[in-house]
KESE-59757 format. One line per field, with one value per residue (C-alpha): residue number from 1; residue in one letter; x, y, z. Coordinates in nm, 3 decimals, decimal comma. Layout:
N
seq = (NUM|...)
type = (A|...)
xx = (X|...)
yy = (Y|...)
zz = (Z|...)
END
This chain:
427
seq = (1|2|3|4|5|6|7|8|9|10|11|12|13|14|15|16|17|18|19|20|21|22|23|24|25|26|27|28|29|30|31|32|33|34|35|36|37|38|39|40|41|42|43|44|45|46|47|48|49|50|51|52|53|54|55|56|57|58|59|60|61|62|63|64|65|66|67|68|69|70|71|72|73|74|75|76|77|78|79|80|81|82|83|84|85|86|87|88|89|90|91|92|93|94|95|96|97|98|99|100|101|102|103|104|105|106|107|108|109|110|111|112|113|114|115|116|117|118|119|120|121|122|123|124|125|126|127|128|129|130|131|132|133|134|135|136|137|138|139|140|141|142|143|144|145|146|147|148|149|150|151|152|153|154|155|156|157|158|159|160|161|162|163|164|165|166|167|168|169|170|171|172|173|174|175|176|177|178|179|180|181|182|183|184|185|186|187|188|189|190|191|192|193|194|195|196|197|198|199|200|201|202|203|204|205|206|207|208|209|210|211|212|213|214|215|216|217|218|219|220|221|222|223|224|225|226|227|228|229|230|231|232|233|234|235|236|237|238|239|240|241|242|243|244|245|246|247|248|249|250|251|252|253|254|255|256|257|258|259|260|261|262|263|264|265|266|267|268|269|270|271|272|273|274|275|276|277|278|279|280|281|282|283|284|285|286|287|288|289|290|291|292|293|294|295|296|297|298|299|300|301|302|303|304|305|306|307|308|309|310|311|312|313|314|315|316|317|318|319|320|321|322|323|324|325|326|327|328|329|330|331|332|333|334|335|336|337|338|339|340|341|342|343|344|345|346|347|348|349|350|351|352|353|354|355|356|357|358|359|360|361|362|363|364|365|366|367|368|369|370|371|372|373|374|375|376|377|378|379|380|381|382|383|384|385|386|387|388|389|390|391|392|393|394|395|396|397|398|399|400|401|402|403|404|405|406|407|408|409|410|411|412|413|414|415|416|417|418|419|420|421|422|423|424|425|426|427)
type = (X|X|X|X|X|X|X|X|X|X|X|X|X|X|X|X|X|X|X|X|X|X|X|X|X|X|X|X|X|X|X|X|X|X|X|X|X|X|X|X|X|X|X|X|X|X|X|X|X|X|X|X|X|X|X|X|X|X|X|X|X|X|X|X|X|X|X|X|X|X|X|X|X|X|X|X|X|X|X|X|X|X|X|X|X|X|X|X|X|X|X|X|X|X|X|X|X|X|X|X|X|X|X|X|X|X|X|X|X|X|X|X|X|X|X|X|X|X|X|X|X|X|X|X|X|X|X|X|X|X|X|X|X|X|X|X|X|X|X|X|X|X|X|X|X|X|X|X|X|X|X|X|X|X|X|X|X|X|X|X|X|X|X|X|X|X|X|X|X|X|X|X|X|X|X|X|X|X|X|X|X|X|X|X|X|X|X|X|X|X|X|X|X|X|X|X|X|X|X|X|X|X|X|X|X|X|X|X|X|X|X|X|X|X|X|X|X|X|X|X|X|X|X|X|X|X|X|X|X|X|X|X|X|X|X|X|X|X|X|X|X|X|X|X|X|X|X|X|X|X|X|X|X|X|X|X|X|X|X|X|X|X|X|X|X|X|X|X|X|X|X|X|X|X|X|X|X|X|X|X|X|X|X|X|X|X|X|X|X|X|X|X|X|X|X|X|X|X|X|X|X|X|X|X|X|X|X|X|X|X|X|X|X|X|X|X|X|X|X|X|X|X|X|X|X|X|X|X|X|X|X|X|X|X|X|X|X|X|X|X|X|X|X|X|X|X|X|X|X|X|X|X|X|X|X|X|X|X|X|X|X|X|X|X|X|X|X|X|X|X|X|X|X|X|X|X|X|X|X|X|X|X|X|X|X|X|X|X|X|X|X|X|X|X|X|X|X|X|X|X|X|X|X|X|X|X|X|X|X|X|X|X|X|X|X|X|X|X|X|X|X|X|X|X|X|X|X)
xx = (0,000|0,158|0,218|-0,131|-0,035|-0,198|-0,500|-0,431|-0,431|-0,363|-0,017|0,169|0,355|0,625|0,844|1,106|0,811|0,608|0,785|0,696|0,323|0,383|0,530|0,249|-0,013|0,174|0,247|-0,081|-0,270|-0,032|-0,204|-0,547|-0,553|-0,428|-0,661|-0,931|-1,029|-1,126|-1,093|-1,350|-1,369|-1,642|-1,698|-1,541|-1,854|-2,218|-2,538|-2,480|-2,770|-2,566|-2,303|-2,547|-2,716|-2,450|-2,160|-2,427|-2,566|-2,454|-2,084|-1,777|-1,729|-2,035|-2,126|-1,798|-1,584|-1,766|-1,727|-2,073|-2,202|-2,521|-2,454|-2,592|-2,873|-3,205|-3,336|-2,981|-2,855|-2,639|-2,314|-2,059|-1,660|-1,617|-1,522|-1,455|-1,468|-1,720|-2,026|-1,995|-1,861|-2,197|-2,412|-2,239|-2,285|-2,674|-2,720|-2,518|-2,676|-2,320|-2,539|-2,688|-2,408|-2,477|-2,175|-1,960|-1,789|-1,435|-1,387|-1,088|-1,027|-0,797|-0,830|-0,871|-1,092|-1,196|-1,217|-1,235|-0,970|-0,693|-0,385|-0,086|0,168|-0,002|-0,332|-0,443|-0,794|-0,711|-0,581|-0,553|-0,688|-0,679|-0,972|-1,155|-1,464|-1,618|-1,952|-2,205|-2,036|-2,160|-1,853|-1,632|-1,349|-1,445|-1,303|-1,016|-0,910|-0,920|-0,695|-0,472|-0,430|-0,393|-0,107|0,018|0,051|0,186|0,490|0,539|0,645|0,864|0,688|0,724|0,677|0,248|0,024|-0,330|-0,621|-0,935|-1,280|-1,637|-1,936|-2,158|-2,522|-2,802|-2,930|-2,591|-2,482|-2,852|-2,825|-2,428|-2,466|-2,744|-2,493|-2,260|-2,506|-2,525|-2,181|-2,087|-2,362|-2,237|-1,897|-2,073|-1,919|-1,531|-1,553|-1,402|-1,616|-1,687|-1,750|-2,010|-2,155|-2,136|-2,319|-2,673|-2,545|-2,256|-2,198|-1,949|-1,750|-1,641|-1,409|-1,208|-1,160|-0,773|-0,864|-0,617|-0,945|-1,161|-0,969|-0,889|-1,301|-1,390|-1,102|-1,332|-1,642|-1,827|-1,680|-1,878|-1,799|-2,022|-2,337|-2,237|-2,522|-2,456|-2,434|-2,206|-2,004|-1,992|-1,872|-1,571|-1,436|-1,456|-1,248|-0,992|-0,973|-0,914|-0,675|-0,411|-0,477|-0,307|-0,032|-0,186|-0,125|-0,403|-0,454|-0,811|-0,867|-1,278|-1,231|-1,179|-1,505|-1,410|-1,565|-1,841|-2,213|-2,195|-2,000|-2,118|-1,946|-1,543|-1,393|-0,971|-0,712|-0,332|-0,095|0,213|0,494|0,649|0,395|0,396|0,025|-0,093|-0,053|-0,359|-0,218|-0,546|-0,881|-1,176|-1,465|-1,774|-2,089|-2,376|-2,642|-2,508|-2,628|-3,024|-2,977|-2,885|-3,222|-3,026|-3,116|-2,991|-2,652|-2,338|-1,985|-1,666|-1,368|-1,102|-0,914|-0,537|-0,419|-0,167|0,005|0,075|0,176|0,446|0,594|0,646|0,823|1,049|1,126|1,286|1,394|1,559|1,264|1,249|1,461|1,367|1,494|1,680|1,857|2,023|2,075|2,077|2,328|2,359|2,440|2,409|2,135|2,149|2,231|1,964|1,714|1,851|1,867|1,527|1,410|1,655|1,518|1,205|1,287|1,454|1,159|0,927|1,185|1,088|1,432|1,374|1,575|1,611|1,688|1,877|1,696|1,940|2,121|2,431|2,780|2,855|3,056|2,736|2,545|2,739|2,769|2,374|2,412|2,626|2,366|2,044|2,084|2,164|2,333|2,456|2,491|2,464|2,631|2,549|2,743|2,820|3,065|2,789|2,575|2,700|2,755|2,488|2,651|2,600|2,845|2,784|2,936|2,844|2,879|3,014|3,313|3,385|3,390|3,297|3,166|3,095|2,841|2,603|2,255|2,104|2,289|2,273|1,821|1,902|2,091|1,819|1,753|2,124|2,128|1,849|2,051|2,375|2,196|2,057|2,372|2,511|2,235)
yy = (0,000|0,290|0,613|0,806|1,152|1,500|1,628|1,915|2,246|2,092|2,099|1,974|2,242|2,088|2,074|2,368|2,618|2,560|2,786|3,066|2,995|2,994|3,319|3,468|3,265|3,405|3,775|3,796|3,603|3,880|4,179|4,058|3,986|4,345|4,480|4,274|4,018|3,689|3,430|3,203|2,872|2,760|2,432|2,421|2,288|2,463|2,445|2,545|2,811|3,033|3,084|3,131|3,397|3,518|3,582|3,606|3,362|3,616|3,582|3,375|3,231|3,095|3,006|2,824|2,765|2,600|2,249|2,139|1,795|1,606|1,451|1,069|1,309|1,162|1,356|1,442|1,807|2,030|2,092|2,334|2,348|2,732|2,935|3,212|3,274|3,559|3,417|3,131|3,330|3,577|3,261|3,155|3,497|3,456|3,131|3,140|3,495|3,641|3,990|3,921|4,026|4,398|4,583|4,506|4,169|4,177|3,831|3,667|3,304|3,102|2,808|2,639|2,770|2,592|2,712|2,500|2,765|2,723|2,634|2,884|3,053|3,193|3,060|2,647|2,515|2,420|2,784|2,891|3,269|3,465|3,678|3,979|4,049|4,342|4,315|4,597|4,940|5,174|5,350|5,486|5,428|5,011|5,093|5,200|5,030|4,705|4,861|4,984|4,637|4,449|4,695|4,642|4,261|4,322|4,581|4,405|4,066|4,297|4,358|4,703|4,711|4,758|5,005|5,052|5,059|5,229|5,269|5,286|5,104|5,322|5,163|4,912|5,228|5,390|5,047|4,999|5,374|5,281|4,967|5,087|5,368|5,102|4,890|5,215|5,245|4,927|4,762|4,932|4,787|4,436|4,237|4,352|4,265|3,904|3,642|3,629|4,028|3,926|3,684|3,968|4,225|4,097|3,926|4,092|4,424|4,568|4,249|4,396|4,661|4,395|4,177|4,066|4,145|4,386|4,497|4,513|4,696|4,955|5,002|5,006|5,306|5,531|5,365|5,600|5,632|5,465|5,784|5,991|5,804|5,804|5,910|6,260|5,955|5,743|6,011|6,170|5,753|5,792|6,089|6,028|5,657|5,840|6,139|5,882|5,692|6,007|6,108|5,716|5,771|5,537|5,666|5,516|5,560|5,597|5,306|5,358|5,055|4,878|4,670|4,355|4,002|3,970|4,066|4,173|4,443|4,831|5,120|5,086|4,819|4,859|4,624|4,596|4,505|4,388|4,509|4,181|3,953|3,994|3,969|3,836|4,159|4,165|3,991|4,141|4,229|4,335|4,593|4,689|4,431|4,631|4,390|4,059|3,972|4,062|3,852|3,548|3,606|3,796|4,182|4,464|4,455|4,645|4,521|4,521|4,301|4,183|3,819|3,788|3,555|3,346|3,111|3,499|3,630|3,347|3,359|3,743|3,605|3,335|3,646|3,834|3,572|3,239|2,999|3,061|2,855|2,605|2,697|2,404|2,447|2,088|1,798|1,464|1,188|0,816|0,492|0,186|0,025|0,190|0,535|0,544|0,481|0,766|0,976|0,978|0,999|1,318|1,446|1,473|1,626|1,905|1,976|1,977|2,267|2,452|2,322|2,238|1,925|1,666|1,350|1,128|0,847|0,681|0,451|0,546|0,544|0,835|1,032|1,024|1,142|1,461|1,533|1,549|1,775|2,018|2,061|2,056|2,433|2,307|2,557|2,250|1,867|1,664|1,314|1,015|0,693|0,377|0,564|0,821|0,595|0,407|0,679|0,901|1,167|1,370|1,558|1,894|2,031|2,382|2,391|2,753|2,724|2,347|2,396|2,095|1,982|1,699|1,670|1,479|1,421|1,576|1,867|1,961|1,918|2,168|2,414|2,432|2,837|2,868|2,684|2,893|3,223|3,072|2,972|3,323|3,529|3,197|3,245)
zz = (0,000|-0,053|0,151|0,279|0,290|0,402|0,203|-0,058|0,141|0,473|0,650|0,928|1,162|1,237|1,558|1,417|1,325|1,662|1,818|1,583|1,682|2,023|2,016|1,882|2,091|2,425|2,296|2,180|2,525|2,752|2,541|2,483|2,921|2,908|2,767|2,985|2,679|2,760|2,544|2,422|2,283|2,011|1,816|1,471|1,276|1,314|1,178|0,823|0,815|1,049|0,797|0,510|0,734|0,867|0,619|0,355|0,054|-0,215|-0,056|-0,268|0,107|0,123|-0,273|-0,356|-0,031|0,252|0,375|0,399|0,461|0,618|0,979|1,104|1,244|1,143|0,971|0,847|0,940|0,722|0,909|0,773|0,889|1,054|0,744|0,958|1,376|1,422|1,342|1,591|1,871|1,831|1,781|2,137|2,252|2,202|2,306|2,613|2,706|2,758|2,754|3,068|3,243|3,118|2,958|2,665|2,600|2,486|2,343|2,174|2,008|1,794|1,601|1,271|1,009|0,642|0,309|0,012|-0,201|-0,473|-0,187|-0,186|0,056|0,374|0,213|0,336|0,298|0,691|0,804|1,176|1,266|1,598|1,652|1,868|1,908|2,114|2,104|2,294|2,205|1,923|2,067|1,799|2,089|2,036|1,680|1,772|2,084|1,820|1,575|1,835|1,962|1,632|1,605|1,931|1,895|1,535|1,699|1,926|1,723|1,586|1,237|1,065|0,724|0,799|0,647|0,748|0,519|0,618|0,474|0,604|0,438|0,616|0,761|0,546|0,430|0,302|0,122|-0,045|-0,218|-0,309|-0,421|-0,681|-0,777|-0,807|-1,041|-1,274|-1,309|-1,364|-1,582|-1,896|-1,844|-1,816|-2,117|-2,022|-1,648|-1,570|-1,547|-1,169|-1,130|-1,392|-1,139|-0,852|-1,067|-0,932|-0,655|-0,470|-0,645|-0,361|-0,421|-0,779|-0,609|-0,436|-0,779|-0,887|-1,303|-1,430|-1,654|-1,389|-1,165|-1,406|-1,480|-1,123|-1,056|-1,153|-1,012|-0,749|-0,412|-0,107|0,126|-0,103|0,013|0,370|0,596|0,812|1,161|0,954|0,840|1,199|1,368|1,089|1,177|1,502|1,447|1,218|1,522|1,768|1,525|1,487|1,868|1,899|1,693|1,413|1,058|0,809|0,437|0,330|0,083|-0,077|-0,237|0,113|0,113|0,307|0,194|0,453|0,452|0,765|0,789|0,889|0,922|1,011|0,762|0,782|0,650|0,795|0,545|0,452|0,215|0,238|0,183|-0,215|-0,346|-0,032|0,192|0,414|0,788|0,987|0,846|1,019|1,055|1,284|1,180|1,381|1,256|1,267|1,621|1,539|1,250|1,401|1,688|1,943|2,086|1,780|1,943|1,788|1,757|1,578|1,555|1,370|1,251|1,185|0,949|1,157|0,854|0,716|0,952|1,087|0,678|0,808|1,178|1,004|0,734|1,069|1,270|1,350|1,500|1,878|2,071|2,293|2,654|2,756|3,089|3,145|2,893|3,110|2,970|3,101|3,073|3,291|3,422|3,752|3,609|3,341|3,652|3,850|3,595|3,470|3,855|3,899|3,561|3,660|4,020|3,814|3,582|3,912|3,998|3,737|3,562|3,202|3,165|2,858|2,935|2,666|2,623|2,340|2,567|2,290|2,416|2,596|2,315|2,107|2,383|2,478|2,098|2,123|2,422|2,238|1,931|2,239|2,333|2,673|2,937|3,121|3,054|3,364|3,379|3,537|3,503|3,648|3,903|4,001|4,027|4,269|4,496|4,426|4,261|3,948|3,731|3,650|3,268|3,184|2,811|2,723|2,954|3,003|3,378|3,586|3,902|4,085|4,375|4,523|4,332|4,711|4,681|4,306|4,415|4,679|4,470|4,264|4,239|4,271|3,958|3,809|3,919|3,697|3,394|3,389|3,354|3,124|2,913)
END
């Protein structure tokens, strides 16, 4: 039989790029707490009706990308792989009554998402996001605390070359009258627009400014701009997010043509991309999506959020940096019967210690074994042998210098922040 191997647009992270992850999951966790966000977990398949009332029916996500399939249910259900977080975390909002607790929710989540698309760099039919949501404020302050954390987490990985793209789509009312103007524009250009902006023309008008067509792109340059139908409320929440923006320190670049690929959104849509990401520059999209809670049977509830793109944005962190070493303290070598014992039972005294300790597990020669704990990383190597053994001893090797030590396994346990203290400034 021959080899079974990963499903087109899947991938495995493997060991060497974990740490990249990690890095972001724990920069981003120590500014989302912060900030007071609390993260929330939600199931990665739902009912498929809440995406198709949610994102939208006229959507490309929902039309041509969603993994849908009947369950064992009887009769069956149609279940749908998450396309996208927000949807599920305001459907858990709702149904856990996370409003009863009176104020605004600042949520955040990460996690696998699905999307049945044409695999590339930074793009996987299995992709990973992380995610806010604030949901309660019409505030135009909600707008720009989100932005101003996106950044923040961004910064503070250490990325720089990040522009901001900002646009409103103004209310219902403000994208009905555009979208008509939109229609009028467009319609006599019909027969030179590429096949799909054809498609959107009834459907998904708005969808036309965002198309990839050289030809398209050049007709819809001159297409009418959205903040010329903007309501005198919508126009007064913008100014008020790009006031708040340059009181921040956040420089923006109004982008009209900003329309975002969700139904959803109202008001605020914004875009942070990347220089160095080639045609796929967008790293964290997001907007405000006022109506999206009444339309999936909660309370008219505002809100605004955004998602980052995290296989984009760790091509960016391996682009800056080495992968993120693993912080190995001690590198545990032995050989005998008797030693191997004791030095799995000291291993795991050290790690209790709050020591992070590998333990060669080889049973090699020794000379193999301290080669190993040259490559590890290791401050130290610790050795345990048929001598130490027998008289409960350890010997103590720190790497950098050669310097050695002998003591008793007792003593080296009660030296423990000692240890901790030397591996510090060794470090």
């Amino acid at each position: 039989m021959g080899l079974i191997q990963a499903l087109r647009g899947t991938r495995d992270i493997l060991p060497d790029e974990v740490g990249y992850w990690q890095q972001v999951e724990a920069i981003a966790q120590q500014i989302l707490n912060r900030a007071a966000y609390r993260e929330i977990r939600a199931p990665i398949f739902e009912r498929t009706e809440l995406f198709e009332r949610g994102i939208g029916e006229a959507t490309d996500v929902v039309g041509k990308e969603m993994y849908t399939f009947n369950d064992r249910a009887t009769p069956p259900r149609s279940v749908t792989l998450r396309p996208e977080g927000t949807a599920g975390i305001v459907r858990a909002y709702i149904q856990n009554s996370l409003y009863a607790a009176g104020g605004v929710q600042r949520l955040w989540y990460t996690g696998p998402m699905f999307r049945y698309e044409n695999p590339q760099a930074g793009r996987q039919r299995q992709f990973h996001q992380l995610g806010v949501e604030v949901i309660g404020s019409r505030d135009a302050r909600a707008d720009a605390e989100v932005i101003a954390i996106a950044k923040d987490i961004l910064n503070t990985l250490g990325l720089v070359n990040l522009k901001l793209d900002l646009n409103s789509v103004g209310s219902t009312e403000d994208r009905q009258k555009y979208r008509q103007a939109l229609v009028d524009y467009l319609t006599p250009y019909k027969d030179e627009l590429d096949e799909d902006s054809q498609d959107r023309l009834t459907r998904n008008p708005l969808r036309i400014l965002d198309s990839k067509d050289k030809r398209t792109q050049e007709i819809a340059q001159d297409a009418p701009s959205i903040l010329d139908y903007l309501s005198s409320e919508s126009q007064s929440h913008f100014d008020q997010v790009k006031q708040l923006l340059k009181d921040n320190g956040i420089s923006y670049q109004l982008n009209p043509r900003l329309v975002r690929g969700l139904d959803y959104y109202t008001h605020t849509a914004f875009e942070i991309i990347s220089d160095d990401l080639g045609a796929q520059a967008t790293v964290c999209g997001g907007g405000r999506y006022d109506g999206l809670v009444d339309e999936l049977g909660g309370n008219k509830t505002p809100a605004v959020g955004w998602a980052i793109g995290l296989e984009r944005l760790v091509i960016l962190l391996q682009q800056l940096q080495a992968s993120p070493a693993l912080a190995l303290d001690f590198y545990l070598v032995s050989r005998g019967e008797v030693a191997q014992a004791q030095g799995l039972k000291l291993a795991q005294q050290l790690r209790k210690a709050g020591l992070a300790v590998e333990l060669d597990l080889s049973g090699s020669a020794f000379g193999k074994q301290f080669k190993r704990a040259d490559r590890s990383g290791a401050v130290g190597c610790l050795v345990i042998g048929d001598a130490e053994a027998q008289s409960n001893t350890v010997n103590l090797k720190w790497l950098a210098s050669g310097e050695q030590e002998t003591m008793t396994q007792a003593d080296l346990l009660d030296k423990t922040e000692q240890l901790k203290e030397q591996i510090e400034q060794l470090r």
